[in-house]
VOGU-3710 file (C-alpha; in Angstrom, 3 decimals, decimal comma):
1> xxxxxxxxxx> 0,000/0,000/0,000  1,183/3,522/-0,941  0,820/6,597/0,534  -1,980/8,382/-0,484  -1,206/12,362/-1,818  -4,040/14,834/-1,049  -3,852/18,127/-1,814  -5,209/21,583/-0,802  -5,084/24,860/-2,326  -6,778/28,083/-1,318
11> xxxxxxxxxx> -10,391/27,169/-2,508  -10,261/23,444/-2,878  -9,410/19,649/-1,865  -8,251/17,341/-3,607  -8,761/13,990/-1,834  -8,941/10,467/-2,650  -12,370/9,436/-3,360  -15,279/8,863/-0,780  -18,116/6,104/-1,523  -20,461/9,053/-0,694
21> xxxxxxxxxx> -19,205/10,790/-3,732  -20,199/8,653/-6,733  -24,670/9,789/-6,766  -22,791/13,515/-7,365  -19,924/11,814/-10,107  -23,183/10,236/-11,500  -25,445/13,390/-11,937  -21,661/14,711/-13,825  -21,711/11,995/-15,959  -25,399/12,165/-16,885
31> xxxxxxxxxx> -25,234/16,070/-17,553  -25,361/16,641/-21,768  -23,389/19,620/-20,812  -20,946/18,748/-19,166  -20,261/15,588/-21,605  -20,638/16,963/-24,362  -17,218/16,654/-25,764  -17,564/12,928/-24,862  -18,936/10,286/-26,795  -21,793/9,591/-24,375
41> xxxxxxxxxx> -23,227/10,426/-21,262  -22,469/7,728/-18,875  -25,150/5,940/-17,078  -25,108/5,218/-12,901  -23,724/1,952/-13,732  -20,809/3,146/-15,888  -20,101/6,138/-13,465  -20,108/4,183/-10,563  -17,392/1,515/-12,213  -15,465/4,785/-13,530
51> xxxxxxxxxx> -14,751/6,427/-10,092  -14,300/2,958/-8,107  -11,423/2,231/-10,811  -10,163/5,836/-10,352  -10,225/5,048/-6,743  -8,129/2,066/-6,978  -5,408/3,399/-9,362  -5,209/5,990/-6,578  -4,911/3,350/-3,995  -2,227/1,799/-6,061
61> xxxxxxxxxx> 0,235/4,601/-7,076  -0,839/7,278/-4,395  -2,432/9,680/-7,381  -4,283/10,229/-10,345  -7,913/11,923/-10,754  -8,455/12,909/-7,514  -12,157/13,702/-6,096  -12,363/17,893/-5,796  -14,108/19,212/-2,950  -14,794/23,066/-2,534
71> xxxxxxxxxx> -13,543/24,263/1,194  -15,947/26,135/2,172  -19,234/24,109/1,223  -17,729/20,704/1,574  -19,421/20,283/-1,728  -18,006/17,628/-4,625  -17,774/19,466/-7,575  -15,709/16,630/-9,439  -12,047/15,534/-11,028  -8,605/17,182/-11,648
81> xxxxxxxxxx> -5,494/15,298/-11,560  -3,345/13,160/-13,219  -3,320/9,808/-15,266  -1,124/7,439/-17,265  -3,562/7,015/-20,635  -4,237/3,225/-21,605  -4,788/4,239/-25,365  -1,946/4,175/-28,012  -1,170/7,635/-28,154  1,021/9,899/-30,213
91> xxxxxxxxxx> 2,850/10,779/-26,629  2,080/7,088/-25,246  3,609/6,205/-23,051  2,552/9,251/-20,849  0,893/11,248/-18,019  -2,194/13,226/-18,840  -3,551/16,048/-16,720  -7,386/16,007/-16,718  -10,476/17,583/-15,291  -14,326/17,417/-15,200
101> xxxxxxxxxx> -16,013/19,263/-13,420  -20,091/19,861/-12,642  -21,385/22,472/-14,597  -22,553/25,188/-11,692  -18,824/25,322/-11,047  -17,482/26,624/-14,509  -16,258/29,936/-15,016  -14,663/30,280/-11,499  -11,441/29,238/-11,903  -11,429/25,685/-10,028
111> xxxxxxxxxx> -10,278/23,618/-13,100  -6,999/25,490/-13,411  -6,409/25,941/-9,754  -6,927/22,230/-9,034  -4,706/21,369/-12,171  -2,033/23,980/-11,339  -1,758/22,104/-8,061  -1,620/18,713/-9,796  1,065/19,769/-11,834  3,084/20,947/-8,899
121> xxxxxxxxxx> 2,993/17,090/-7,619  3,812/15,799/-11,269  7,052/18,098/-11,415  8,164/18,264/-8,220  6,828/15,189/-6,355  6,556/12,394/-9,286  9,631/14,054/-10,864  7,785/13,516/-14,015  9,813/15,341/-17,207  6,778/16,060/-19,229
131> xxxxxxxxxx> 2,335/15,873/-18,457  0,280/16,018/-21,846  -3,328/16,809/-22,106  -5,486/16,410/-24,746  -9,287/17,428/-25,930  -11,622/16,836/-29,003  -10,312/20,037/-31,163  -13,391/22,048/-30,716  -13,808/21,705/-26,959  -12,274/25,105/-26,347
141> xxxxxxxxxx> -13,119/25,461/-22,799  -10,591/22,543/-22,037  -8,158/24,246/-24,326  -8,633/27,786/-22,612  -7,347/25,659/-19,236  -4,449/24,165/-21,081  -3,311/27,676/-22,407  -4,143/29,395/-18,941  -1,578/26,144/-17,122  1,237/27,357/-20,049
151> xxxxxxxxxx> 0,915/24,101/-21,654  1,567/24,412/-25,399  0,074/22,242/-28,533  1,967/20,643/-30,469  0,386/21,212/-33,380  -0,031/16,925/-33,350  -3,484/16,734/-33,493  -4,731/12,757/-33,648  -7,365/10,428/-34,175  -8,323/9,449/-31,153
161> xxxxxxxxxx> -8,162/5,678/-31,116  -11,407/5,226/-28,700  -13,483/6,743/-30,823  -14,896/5,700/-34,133  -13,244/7,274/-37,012  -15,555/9,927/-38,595  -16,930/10,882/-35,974  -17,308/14,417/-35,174  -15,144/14,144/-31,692  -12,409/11,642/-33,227
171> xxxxxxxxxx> -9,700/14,398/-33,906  -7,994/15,713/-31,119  -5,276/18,436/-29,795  -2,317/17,440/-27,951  -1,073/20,167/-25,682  1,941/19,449/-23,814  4,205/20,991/-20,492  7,560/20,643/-19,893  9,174/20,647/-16,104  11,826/22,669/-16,903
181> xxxxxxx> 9,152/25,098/-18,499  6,409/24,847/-15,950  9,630/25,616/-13,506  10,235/28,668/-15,836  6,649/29,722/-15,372  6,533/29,249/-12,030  9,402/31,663/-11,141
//
């Protein structure tokens, strides 16, 4: 067993995941909104196997997508963290920086908070060289996050390989960050 990181910035938590949390990661996935750069909303079922898997790669390295609480409310608003991607991807193998978040919490600033914070572990705890992130190409609320965290696209954009060619979220951007140029950021 590892330990577990958990971290806090000014507004949030970010916290392995409580059983209590999957009915809220349920009404996320269920939200047309909030999935619509996805190929499908997810049913309870799906959800529920989603964040007890998240959970256990957690468990098992001591990160990933942690659950994000807001401070003051106590109030699950959803994911941010970090994850090594299972598709064959033009970066694979590699850690991805990711978020979701519910849809009443947009527009304040958690997602990049929450990932700045995750990137801090992946640089300075994980000693990771390089964290990629990647979106369908017109999900430009994602992309807005990735520019605002100084991550820069590569200009590869792919074909996602989990989705079915054609379709209209297949192609996707691949935004990349550095250590040595989050640490050049950062100073």
């Amino acid at each position: 067993m590892v330990d577990v990181i958990e971290l806090e910035t000014d507004r949030l938590k970010m916290r392995q995941w409580k059983k209590d949390d999957r009915s809220l990661f349920a009404a996320l996935n269920a939200d047309p909104a909030v999935m619509e750069y996805f190929p499908a909303i997810l049913d309870k079922t799906e959800s529920n196997a989603m964040a007890k898997k998240i959970q256990h790669l957690i468990s098992r390295r001591g990160w990933g997508f942690w659950a994000v609480e807001e401070k003051n409310s106590h109030a699950f608003i959803g994911f941010v963290g970090l994850h090594v991607p299972t598709a064959e991807l033009p970066c694979s193998p590699c850690v991805e920086i990711g978020w979701r978040l519910m849809r009443e919490f947009w527009g304040k600033g958690f997602a990049t908070e929450a990932a700045t914070a995750a990137l801090q572990v992946a640089f300075e705890q994980l000693v990771i060289d390089e964290v990629f992130a990647f979106s369908p190409v017109g999900n430009t609320r994602s992309r807005a996050v990735m520019e605002r965290l100084h991550m820069e696209n590569t200009q590869q954009n792919f074909e996602h390989p989990a989705i079915s060619k054609g379709h209209r979220l297949c192609e996707h951007v691949l935004y990349m960050v550095s250590r040595e140029s989050w640490n050049d950021w950062r100073k």
